[in-house]
C-alpha positions as CSV (number, residue, x, y, z in Angstrom):
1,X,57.0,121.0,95.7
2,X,54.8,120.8,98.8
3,X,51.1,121.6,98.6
4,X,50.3,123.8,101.0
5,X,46.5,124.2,102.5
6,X,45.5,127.6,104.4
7,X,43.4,126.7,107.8
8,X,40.9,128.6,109.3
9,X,41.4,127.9,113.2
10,X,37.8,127.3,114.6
11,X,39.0,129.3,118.0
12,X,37.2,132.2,119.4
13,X,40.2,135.1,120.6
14,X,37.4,137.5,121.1
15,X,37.2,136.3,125.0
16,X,39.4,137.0,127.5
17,X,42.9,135.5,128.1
18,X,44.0,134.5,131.8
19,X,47.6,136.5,132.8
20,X,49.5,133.2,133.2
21,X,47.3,131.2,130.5
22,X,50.1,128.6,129.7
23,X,49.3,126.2,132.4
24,X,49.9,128.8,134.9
25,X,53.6,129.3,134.6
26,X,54.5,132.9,134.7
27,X,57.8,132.4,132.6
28,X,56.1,130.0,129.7
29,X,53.6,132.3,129.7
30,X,55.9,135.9,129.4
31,X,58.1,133.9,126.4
32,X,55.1,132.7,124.6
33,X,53.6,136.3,125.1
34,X,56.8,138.1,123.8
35,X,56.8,135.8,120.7
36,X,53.7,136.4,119.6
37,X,54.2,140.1,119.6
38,X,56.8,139.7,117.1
39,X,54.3,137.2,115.0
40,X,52.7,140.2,113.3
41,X,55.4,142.1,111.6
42,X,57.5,139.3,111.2
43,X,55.0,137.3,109.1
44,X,54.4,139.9,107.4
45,X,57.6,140.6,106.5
46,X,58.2,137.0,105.4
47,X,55.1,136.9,103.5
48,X,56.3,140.3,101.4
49,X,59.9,138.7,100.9
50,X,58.3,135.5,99.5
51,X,56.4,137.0,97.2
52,X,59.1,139.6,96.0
53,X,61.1,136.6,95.4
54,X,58.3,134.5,92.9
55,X,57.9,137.9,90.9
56,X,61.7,138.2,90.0
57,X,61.7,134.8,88.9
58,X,61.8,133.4,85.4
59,X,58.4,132.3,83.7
60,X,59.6,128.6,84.1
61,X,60.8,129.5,87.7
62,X,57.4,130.7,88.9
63,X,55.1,128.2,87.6
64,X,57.1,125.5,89.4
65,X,57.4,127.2,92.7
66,X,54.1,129.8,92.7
67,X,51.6,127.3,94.1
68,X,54.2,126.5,97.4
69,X,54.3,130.1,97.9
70,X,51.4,131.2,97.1
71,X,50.2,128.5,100.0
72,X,53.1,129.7,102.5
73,X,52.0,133.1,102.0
74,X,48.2,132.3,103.0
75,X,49.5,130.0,105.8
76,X,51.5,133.0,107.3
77,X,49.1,135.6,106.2
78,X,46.3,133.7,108.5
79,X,49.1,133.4,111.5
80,X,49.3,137.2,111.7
81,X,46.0,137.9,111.4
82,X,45.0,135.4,114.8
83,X,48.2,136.6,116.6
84,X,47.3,140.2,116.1
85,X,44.0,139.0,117.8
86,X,45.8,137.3,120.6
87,X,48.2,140.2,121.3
88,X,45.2,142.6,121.7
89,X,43.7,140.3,124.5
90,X,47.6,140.0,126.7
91,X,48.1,143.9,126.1
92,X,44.7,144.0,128.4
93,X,47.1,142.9,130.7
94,X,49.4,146.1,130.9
95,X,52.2,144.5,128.6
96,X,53.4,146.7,126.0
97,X,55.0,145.1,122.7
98,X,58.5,147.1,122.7
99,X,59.5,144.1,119.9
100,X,57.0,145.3,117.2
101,X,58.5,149.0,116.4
102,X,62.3,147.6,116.8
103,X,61.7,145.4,114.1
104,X,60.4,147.8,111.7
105,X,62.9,149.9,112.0
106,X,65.2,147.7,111.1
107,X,63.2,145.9,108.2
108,X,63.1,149.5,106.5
109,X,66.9,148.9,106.2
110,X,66.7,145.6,104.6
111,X,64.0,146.8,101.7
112,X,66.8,148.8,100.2
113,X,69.1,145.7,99.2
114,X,68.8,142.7,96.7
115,X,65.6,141.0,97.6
116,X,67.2,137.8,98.3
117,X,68.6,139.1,101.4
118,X,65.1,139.4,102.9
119,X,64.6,136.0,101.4
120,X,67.6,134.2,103.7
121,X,66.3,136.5,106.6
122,X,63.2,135.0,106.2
123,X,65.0,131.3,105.9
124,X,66.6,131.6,108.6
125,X,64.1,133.3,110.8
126,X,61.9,129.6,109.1
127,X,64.8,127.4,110.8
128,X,64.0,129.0,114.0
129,X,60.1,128.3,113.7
130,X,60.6,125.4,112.7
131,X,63.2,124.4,115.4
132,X,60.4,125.4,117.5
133,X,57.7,124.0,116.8
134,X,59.5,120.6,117.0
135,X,59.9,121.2,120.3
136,X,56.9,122.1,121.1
137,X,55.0,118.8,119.4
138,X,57.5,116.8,120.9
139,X,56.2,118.7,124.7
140,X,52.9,118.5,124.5
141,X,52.8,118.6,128.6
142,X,53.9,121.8,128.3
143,X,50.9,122.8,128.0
144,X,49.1,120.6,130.6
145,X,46.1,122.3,132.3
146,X,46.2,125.5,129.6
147,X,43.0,126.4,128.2
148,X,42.4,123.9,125.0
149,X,41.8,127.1,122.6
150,X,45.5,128.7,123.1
151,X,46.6,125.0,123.1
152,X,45.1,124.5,119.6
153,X,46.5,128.3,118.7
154,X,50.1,127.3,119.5
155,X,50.2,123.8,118.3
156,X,48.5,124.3,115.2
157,X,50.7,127.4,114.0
158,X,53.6,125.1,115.2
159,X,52.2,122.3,112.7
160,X,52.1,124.8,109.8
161,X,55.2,126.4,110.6
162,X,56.9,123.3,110.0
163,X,54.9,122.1,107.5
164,X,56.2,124.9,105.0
165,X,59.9,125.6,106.2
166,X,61.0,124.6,102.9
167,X,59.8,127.5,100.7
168,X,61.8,130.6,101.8
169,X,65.0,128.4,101.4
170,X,63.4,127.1,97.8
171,X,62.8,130.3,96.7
172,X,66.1,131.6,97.6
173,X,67.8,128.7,96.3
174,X,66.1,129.4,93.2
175,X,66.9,132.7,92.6
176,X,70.8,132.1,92.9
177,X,71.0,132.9,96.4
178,X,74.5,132.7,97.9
179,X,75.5,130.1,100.5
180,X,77.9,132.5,102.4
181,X,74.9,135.2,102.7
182,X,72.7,132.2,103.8
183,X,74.9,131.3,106.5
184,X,75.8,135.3,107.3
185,X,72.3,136.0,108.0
186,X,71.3,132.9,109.9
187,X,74.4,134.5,112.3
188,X,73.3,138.0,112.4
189,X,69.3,136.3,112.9
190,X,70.3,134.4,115.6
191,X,71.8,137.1,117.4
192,X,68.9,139.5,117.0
193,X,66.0,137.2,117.2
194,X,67.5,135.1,121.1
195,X,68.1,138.9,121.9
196,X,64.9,140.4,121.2
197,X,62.8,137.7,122.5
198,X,64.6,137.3,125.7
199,X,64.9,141.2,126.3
200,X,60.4,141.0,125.4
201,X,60.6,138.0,127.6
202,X,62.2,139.5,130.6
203,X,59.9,143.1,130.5
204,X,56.9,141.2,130.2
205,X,57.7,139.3,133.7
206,X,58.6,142.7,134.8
207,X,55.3,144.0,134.0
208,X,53.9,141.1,135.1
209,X,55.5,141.4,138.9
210,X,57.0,138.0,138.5
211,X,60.5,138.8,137.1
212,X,62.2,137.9,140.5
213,X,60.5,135.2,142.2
214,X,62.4,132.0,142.2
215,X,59.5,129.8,140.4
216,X,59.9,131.9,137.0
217,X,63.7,131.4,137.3
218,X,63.0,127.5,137.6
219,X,61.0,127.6,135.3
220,X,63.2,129.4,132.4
221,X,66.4,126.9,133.8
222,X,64.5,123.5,133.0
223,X,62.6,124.7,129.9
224,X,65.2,125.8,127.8
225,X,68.4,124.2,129.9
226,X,66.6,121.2,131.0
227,X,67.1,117.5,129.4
228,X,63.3,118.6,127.4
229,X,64.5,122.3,127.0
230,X,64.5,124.2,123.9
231,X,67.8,125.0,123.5
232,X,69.1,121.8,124.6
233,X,66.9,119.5,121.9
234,X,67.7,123.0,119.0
235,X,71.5,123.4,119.3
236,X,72.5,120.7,116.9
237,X,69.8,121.3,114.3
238,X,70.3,124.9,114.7
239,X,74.0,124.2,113.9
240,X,73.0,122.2,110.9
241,X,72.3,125.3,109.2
242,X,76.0,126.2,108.5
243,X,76.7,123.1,106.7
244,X,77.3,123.2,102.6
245,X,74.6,120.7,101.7
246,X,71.8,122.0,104.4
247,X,68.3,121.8,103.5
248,X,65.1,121.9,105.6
249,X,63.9,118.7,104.7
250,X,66.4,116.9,106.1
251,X,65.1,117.7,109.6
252,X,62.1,116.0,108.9
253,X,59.5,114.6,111.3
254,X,55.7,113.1,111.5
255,X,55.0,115.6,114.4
256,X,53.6,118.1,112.0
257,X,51.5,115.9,110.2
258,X,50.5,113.9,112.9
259,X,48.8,116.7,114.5
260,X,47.2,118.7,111.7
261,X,45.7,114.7,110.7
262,X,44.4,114.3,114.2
263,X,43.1,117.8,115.1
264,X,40.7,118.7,111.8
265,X,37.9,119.2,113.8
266,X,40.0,122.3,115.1
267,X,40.4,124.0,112.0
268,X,38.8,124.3,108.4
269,X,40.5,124.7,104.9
270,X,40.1,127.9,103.4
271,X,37.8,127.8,100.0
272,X,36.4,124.7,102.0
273,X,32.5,124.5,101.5
């Protein structure tokens, strides 16, 4: 199992956040801004089904995979809390997080069924993080002339986020989970998550007064069509889901480790004197 340390990211998201923060680019800025909305229920929701899963697991079960998750659940339980500080700051900027009460709404639906359901919602939402965050170690420039602190706030929940993608799966795996659910909810996920985020995306530039001015369109086209853009580098490892024999792991990269080895001056590990 992987051993998972809980950081403290030494950032101050008490001051003030500039409207287009991510190196002034109006649409980087508006998709970064609607993802982060989502951060805080969404964690949380994947911190609940984690730990629903270790307590309906077998005495033998739990003492092999509780340390993983009980790291994952700190990990994603210190995301929320810094996100829901970020999102307080870009709501100073007349955006309003339409994201937030869709998703609850339709998590209420989900804590009715078998709580390996929420377990391969919350692996696949994990893919899509993970998927992500590759992308965005691999593109450091995206960021080029951003502020360093939201730098280090992206990049480093990036690093974690990839550095734990393996224990929702686990934990599924564990408790019997079944491959044609896995694979049914990564579809209905997909569809919900690209849907929401661009639907935040696009009402944020709204907001904003930049939703139809040619840069932002530019913009959008060569960062997620481009030869660098999201979904051109993600469509085959998203597809890799679907196969029989899928596991995180095999998407592996030093990215991740790379930057949480190079950047400890930016962070500090919880319990840490």
């Amino acid at each position: 199992m992987t051993e998972l340390v809980v950081r403290r990211l030494l950032i101050d998201l008490e001051q003030p956040i500039a409207r287009h923060w991510c190196a002034g680019d109006a649409f980087l800025t508006a998709a970064f801004n609607a993802l982060s909305m989502s951060f805080p229920v969404g964690e949380q929701f994947f911190i609940d089904s984690v730990r629903n899963g270790l307590e309906s697991m077998s005495d033998e079960q739990k003492q092999r995979h509780q340390g993983e998750a009980r790291g994952f659940i700190g990990q994603e339980a210190t995301h929320r809390r810094i996100h829901a500080l970020f999102n307080t700051q870009i709501e100073k900027h007349g955006l309003v997080n339409a994201w937030e009460p869709r998703a609850r709404q339709r998590l209420k639906l989900v804590e009715q069924l078998d709580p390996r359901h929420a377990l391969a919602i919350t692996a696949a939402n994990e893919h899509f993080t993970a998927l992500f965050a590759e992308w965005l170690l691999s593109n450091p420039q995206i960021f080029k002339g951003t502020e360093p602190r939201l730098q280090a706030l992206w990049e480093w929940h990036s690093a974690e986020e990839a550095e734990h993608k393996n224990t929702a799966f686990d934990v599924y795996q564990a408790l019997g989970g079944d491959e044609a659910w896995r694979k049914k909810w990564m579809r209905r996920v997909t569809l919900i998550f690209v849907g929401d985020t661009l639907r935040q995306t696009v009402d944020n530039l709204r907001r904003d007064g930049t939703l139809w001015r040619w840069s932002t369109w530019a913009s959008a086209a060569r960062h997620l069509l481009g030869s660098r853009g999201l979904l051109r580098q993600s469509w085959r490892p998203w597809l890799a889901y679907f196969k029989r024999d899928f596991h995180p792991s095999q998407q592996s990269s030093p990215l991740s480790h790379d930057w949480l080895s190079q950047n400890r001056a930016l962070f500090t590990p919880v319990g840490a004197s």
